[in-house]
N, C-alpha and C positions, 0 to 999 in steps of 0.2 A: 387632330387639330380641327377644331370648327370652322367652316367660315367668318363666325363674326373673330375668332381670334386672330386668322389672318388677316383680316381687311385692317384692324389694331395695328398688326405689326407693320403693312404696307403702310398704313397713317404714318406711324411714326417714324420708318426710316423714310420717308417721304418728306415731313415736316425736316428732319435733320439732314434732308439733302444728299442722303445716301439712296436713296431710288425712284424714280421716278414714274408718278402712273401711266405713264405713255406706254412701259414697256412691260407693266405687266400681263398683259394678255397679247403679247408680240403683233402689237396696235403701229400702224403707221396712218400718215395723213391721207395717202392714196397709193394705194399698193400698185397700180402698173409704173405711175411715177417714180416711185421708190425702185421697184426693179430696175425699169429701163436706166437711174440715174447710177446704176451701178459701175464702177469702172471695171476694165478687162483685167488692169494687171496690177499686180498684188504687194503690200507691204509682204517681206521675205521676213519670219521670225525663226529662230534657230532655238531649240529647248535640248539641253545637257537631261541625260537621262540613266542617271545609276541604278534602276529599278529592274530588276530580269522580269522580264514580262514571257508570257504565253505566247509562243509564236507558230509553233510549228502545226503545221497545216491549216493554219489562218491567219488574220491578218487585222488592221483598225476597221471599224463599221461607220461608223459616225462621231459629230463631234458638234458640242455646244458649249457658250457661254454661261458662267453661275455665276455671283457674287454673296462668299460668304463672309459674317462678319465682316464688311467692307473691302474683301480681298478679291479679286477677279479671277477668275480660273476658267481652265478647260476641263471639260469631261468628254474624255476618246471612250466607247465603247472600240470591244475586239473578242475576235473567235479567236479557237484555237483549237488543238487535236480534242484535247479535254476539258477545258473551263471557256465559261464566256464571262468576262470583267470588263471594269471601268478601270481607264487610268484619271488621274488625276494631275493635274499640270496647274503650278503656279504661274501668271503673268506676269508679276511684278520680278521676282527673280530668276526667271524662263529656267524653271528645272522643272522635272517630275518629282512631285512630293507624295504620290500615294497609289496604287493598286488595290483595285477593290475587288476581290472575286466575287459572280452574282451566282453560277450555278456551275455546277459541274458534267460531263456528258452523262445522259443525250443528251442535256439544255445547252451544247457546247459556242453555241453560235448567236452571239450577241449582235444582232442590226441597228440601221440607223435609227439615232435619237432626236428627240426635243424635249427643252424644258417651258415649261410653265410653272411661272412662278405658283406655289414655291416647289413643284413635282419635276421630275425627269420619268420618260416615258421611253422605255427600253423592248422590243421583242426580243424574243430568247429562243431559241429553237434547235431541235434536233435537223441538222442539217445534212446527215447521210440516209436515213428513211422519209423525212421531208413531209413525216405525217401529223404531228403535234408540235406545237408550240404555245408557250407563255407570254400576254404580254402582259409587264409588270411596273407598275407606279410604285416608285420613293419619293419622300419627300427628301431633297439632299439636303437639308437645313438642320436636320435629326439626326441622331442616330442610327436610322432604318437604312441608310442607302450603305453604312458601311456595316452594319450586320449583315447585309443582303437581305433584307425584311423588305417585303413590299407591302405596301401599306393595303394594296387592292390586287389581284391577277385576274386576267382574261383568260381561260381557256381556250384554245381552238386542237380540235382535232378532224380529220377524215383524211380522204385519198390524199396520195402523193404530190408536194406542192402548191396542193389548194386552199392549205391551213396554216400556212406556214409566215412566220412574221417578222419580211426582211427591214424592212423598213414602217416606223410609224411614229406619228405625227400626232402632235397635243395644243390645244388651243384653248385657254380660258374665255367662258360665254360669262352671262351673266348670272346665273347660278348652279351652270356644272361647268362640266368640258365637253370636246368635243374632241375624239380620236379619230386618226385614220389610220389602220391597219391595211399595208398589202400584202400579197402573197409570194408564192419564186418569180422571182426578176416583175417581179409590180403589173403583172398580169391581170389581178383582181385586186381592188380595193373594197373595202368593210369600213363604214361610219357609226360610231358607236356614239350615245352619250351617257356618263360617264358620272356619277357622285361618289369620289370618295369618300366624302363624313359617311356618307349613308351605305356604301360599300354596293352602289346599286350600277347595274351596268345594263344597257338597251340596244340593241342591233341597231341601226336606223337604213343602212341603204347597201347594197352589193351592188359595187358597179366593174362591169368588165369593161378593160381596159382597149380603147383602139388598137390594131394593129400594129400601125406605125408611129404608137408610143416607146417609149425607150423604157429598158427594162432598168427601172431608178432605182441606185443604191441606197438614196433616205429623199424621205417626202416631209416637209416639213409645214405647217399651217399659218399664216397670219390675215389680218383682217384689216380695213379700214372702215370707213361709216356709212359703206356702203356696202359689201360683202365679205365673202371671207375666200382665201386663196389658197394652193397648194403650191409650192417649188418643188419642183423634181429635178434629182442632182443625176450626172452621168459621164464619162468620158466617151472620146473618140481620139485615138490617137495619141496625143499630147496636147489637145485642147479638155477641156471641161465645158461640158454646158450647162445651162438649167431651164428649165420652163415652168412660165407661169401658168397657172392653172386657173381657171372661175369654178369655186366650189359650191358655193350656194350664195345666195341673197342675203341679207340679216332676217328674222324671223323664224319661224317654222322650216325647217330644214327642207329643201328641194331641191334635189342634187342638179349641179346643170354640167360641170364636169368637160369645161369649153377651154381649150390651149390656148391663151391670150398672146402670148409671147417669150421667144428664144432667147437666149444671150450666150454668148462665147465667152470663154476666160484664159486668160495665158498663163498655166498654172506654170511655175517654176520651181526650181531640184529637183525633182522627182515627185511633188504633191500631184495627186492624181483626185479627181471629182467620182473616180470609181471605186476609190477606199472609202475616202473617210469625209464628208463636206455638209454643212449645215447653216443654216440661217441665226443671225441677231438684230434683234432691233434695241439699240442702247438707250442709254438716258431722257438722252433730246429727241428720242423716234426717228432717228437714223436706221439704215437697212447695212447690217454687213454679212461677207458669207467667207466663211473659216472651211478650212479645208486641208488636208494633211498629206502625208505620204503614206504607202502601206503598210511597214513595217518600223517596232520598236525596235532603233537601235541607240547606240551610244548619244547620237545627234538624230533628232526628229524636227523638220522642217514643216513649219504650218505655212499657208497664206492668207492674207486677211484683204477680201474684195469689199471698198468700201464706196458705200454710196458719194458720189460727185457732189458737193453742195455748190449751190448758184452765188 
């Protein structure tokens, strides 16, 4: 798909009121705003799940917002002993309507996601030698995300953990992306940009991570008109946190990689911020953060932390 074919297709569900360009490049008015206006405690949503899912020796990774043909869903990435897949979760009837398998071991261990419209941005990795991994663009609007076709992959390989892609993050710029890949437990980050019409990919910055950063389950990106940001999801106990990030300026990429601000969450049933949790900005450029519990069973509990409006 082209550019100029997508920007067509964002026009026109745009014009008919099915999407809105606030949120296609996960665009808010003022991203510390948006954070800080986030509430602690959560709409409780319960999803019915007749789908046997992969569970054994892993568990959900991350989880985002889609809307396809007008319908609103979840996409859980999750590992397992031997495949890593997507589930697929309708909103409107809170059931699991789909299982997508992306690869099979070693690629067993699917991390946290984001979408940018109209792409989902998955790493995949070998998670017992912890020496290679994929990270892989679908567009979920196609065909490709349930062939398991990626439209683009990143390679990474070397030493143990170095390479590896627990978590990564996708942001529409103004004529690519912009990814951020980390490595085991978000020790090093990698900033790539990213064409996929042109299937062209660029390193742009390695940055190791502070110390007394938290080893983030999914890092997700968004932007307002003045820079661009990372949230890093994690638990402690039976809270959830996340932190806001400064990732660059708008322009020429210059990494600045400053922790603006924390926020606590009072996840409830058993949703934990160390499974599965991830960022949306909706229609009207609202900020919400979805967040799951670890394991597919019969009943999966999500939370939905939604920004406070004045």
């Amino acid at each position: 798909m082209t550019y100029q074919n997508i920007f067509i297709r964002f026009f026109l569900m745009a014009s008919l009121g099915l999407y809105s360009f606030f949120g296609i490049g996960q665009r808010v008015k003022n991203a510390p705003q948006a954070f800080t206006a986030l509430g602690s405690d959560p709409e409780i949503i319960l999803i019915n799940n007749a789908i046997e899912v992969p569970t054994e020796k892993g568990h959900f990774q991350g989880v985002q917002v889609i809307s396809k043909e007008g319908n609103e869903k979840l996409l859980i990435s999750g590992s397992s002993l031997s495949t890593a897949y997507m589930l697929q979760v309708d909103l409107a009837t809170r059931k699991t309507d789909k299982l997508i398998p992306l690869m099979e071991e070693p690629f067993r261990h699917a991390g946290g996601i984001q979408v940018s419209e109209p792409y989902v941005i998955v790493g995949i990795e070998d998670n017992f030698i912890k020496t290679v991994s994929k990270v892989c663009l679908y567009n979920y609007h196609d065909a490709d995300l349930l062939k398991a076709a990626p439209n683009m992959t990143i390679d990474r390989q070397g030493e143990a953990e170095k390479q590896t892609s627990g978590a990564t993050g996708l942001l529409a710029l103004e004529t690519d992306y912009l990814v951020v890949v980390s490595n085991w437990d978000s020790r090093n980050w990698d900033f790539y940009h990213i064409n996929p019409d042109k299937n062209e990919q660029k390193l742009l910055e390695s940055f190791a991570a502070p110390d007394d950063w938290a080893g983030y389950q999914a890092i997700n990106l968004i932007k307002d008109s003045e820079a661009i940001y990372a949230i890093g999801f994690y638990q402690k106990e039976a809270l959830g946190y996340a932190d806001l990030i400064l990732v660059s300026k708008h322009g020429p990429f210059k990494p600045i990689l400053e922790k603006v601000s924390t926020k606590t969450f009072n996840c409830k049933k058993g949703v934990d911020f160390g499974t599965a949790a991830g960022l949306q900005v909706d229609n009207q450029g609202n900020l919400h953060v979805w967040a799951t519990q670890r394991d597919a069973l019969q009943q999966i509990t999500v939370n939905r932390f939604s920004q406070q409006l004045e």
